[in-house]
N, C-alpha and C positions, 0 to 999 in steps of 0.2 A: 504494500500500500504506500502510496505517493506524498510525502508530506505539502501541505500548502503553503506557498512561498511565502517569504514575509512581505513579499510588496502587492503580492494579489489581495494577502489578509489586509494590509494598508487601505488598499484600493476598495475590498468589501465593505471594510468600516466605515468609510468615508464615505459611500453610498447609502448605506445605511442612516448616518448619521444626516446627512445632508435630505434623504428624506422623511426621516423623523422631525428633523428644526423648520422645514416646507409644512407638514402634515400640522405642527403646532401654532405656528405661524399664520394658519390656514383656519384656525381654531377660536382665535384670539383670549376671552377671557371666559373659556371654559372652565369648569369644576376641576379642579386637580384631579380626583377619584376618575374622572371620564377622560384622563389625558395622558394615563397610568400603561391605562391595555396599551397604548402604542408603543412602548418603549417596550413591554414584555413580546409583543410582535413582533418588532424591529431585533430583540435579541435571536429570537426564535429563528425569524428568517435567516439572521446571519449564519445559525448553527447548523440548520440548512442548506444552506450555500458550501457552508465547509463541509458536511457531509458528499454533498456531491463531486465537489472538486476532487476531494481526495478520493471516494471512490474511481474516480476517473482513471 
């Protein structure tokens, strides 16, 4: 099994992150409680992502 580069995982987070801070951004002065799930999505995906990559 293939480890994932550190500038792809760079590159993942930074996609991530940049559409979590669009998605909030997007939200304005929502509940905190309701602004929560994104960042636990946003982790999820990323772990996602690394799972695929490196099965690759």
């Amino acid at each position: 099994m293939s480890e994932l580069s550190p500038r792809l995982r760079d590159e993942i987070d930074d996609q991530v992150a940049e559409a979590l801070d669009a998605y909030l951004a997007e939200q304005g002065d929502v509940h905190r409680a309701r602004r929560v799930w994104p960042l636990w999505l946003a982790i999820a995906f990323t772990n996602i992502a690394w799972l695929v990559v490196v099965s690759v």
